[in-house]
N, C-alpha and C positions, 0 to 999 in steps of 0.2 A: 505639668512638664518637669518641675523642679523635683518632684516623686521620682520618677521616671529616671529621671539624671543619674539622683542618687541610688536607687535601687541597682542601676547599669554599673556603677564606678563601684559600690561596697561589693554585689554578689553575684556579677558579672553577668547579668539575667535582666531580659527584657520587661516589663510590665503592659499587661492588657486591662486594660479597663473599660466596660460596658457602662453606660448610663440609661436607664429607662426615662423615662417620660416623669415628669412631676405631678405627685397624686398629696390632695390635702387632708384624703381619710384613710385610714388604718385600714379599713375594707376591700382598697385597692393592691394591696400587697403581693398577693398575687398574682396581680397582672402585671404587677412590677417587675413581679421574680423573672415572667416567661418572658417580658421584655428585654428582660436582661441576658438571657440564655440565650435567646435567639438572635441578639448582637455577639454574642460570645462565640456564637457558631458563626455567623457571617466573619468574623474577624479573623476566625482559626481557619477558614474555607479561602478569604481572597487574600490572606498573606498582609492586606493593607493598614489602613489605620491603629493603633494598637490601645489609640482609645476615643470611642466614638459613641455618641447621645444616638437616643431612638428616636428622637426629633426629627436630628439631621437624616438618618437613614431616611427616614418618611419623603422628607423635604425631596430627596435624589431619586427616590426607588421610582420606577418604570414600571407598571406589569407587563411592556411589551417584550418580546426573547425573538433573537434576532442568532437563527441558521438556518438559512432557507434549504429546499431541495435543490438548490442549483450549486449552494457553496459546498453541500455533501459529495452532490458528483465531481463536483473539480475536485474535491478532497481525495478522492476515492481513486480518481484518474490519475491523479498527481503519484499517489503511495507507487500505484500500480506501474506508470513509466517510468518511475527510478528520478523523480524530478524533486529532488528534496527541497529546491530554493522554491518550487512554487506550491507542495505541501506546507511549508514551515510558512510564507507569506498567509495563506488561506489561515489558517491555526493562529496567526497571530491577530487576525484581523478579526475575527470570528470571537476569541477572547477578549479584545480588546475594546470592541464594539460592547459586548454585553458588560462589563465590567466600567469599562473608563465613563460611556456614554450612557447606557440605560439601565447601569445599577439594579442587577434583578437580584432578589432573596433569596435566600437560602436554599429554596426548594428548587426553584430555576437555576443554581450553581449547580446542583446537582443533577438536575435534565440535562445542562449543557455539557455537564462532564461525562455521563452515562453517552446521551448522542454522538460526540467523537470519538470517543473511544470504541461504540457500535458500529459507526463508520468503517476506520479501521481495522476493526478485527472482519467485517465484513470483507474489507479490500486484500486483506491476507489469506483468507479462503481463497481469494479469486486469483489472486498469485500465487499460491502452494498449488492448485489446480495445475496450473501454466507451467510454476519449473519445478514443481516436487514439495518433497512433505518436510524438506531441510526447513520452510517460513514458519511452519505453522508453531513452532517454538515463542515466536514473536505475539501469537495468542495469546500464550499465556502470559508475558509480561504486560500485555497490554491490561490483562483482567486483574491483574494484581495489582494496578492503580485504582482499581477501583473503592479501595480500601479506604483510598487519602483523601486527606476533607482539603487539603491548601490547594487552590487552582493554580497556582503560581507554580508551586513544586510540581504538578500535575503536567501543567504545560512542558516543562524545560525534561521532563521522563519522556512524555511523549516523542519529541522532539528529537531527543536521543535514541528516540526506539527506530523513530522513522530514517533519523540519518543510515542506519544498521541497516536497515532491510535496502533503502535505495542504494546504497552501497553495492551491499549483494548482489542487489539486479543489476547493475551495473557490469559485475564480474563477472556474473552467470553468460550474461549477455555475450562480454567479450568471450568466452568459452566456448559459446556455444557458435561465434563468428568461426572463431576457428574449427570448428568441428565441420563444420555448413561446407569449409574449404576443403579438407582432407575428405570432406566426402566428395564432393564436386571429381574432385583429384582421382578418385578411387573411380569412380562411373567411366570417367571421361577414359581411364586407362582399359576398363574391363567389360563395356557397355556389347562388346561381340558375343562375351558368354551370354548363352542362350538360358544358365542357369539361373543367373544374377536376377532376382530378387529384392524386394527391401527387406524380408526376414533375413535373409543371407546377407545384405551389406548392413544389418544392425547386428548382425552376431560378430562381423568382421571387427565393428568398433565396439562391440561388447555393452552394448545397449540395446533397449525394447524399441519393439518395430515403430512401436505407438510415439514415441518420445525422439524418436529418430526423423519420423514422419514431419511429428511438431516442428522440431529445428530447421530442420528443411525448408519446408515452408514458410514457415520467417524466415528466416534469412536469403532465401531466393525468389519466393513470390510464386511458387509453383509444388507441383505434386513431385515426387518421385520417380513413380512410373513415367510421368509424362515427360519430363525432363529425358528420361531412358527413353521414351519413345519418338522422344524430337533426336535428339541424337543418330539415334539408329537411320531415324527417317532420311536427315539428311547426308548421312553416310551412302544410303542405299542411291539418292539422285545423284552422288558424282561417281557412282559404278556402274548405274544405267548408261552413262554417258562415254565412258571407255570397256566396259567387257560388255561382248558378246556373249551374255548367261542367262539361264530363266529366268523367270522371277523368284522363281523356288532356293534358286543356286544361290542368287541374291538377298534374297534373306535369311539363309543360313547365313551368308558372309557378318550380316549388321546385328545376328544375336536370335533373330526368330524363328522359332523353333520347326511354324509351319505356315505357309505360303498364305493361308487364310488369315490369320494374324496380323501379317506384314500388311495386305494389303486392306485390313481394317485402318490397321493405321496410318499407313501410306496416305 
C-alpha cells in the first residue's frame, strides 16, 4: 500500500499488482506467470482491486453466473417501454449480483458482458421495427462496447446508451399522441367523403399508410377503417330517425359509396 501511495503522489498513476499463488520449485513458473495474467485481466475487466493474490480470487470465485431468462425479458421490456429506472434497476442488479456476490472469472465477465449487450441490441431491433430505423444507430454503440474489458465502464456506457434511446421513446411517443389527435380531427371533420381512405389520410399528413396504421392503433386501441365505419354507422341511425330517405340516399349522406357497403357495415 505504501508503493502504491508513492507511485500515486510522484507520477500521478495508479499501480496494479497481481500475486500468483506460492510455488517452492523453479518449475512452476509458468504457472505463475498465467496466474498472474489472468488476475491482471480480472482486475482490468472489474475496475476493482488494484492488487489482489490468486489465493484470494480462489477463496471468492463462484463457478455459478447468475442472468436468468426472466431478468433478459424484463430487460428487454423495460429498453422497449421507455422505462429507464427499471432497465438501469435490472443492469444494476444483474452486475452487481455476479461481481459483489459470486465473483465469477474472467471468462464469465465476459459472457455476462456479451449477454447484455445481446439483450439490448436484440431490444433495439424490436423498437426500430416499432418506430423506424432513427434506433438502430443505438446498435452500433452498443457493439462498440464490446471492445472494453472494465465492467464498470461498461456498465455506466450502457446506462447512458439506454437513458438516450428511452428518452427517444418517450418523444416519439409524445409525437405520435399528437398525431393519433390531428388524425382523429381530420376523420371526424371528413368521415362523409366517400373518398377517404387511410392511403388518402397518410398522404394528407405526409406519411406511409403502414406507419399511420401503426399509430393509430396505439394510441386509440382500434383500426382505421373501423373507426370510419363506426362513425359513419352512427351518423346514418340519427338520419334514419328524422329523414324520410332510402337507405341508398343514406349512405351517400355518411360517406358510402354503395348501399351494399353500408349495410355490411350497418
Amino acid at each position: 500500500m505504501k508503493i502504491r501511495k508513492i507511485i500515486n503522489n510522484h507520477y500521478r498513476t495508479d499501480l496494479s499488482a497481481s500475486l500468483s499463488s506460492i510455488y517452492k520449485d523453479i518449475k512452476y513458473t509458468n504457472r505463475a506467470f498465467k496466474e498472474t495474467m489472468e488476475l491482471m485481466e480480472f482486475i482490468e475487466q472489474t475496475g476493482g482491486e488494484s492488487v489482489l493474490s490468486y489465493s484470494e480470487l480462489n477463496i471468492r470465485n463462484n463457478p455459478e453466473y447468475h442472468y436468468t431468462l426472466e431478468e433478459e425479458q424484463k430487460l428487454a421490456n423495460a429498453v422497449k417501454k421507455g422505462d429507464y429506472e427499471k432497465a438501469s434497476d435490472i443492469i444494476e442488479y444483474v452486475i452487481n449480483k455476479n461481481m459483489n456476490e459470486l465473483m465469477p472469472d474472467s471468462k464469465m465477465i465476459k459472457l455476462l458482458k456479451l449477454n447484455i449487450i445481446g439483450t439490448l441490441i436484440n431490444a433495439v431491433e424490436d423498437i426500430g421495427r416499432l418506430y423506424g430505423r432513427g434506433y438502430l444507430v443505438y446498435i452500433n454503440e452498443f457493439e462498440d462496447l464490446i471492445q472494453y474489458k472494465n465492467i464498470k465502464y461498461i456498465k455506466d456506457e450502457i446506462l447512458s446508451i439506454i437513458y438516450e434511446i428511452c428518452k427517444k421513446i418517450k418523444e416519439d411517443r409524445r409525437r405520435e399522441f399528437q398525431i393519433g389527435e390531428k388524425v382523429i380531427g381530420f376523420i371526424n371533420e371528413n368521415y362523409k367523403n366517400e373518398n377517404m381512405n387511410i392511403s388518402s389520410i397518410a398522404e394528407t399528413f405526409n406519411m406511409s399508410p403502414s406507419y399511420l396504421s401503426k399509430i393509430f392503433k396505439l394510441q386509440i386501441g382500434e383500426g382505421i377503417l373501423d373507426y370510419i365505419n363506426k362513425l359513419r354507422v352512427e351518423e346514418a341511425k340519427k338520419l334514419l330517425k328524422v329523414k324520410k330517405c332510402s337507405m341508398e340516399v343514406i349512405a351517400k349522406m355518411v360517406g358510402y359509396s354503395n348501399v351494399k357497403t353500408f349495410t355490411r357495415a350497418f
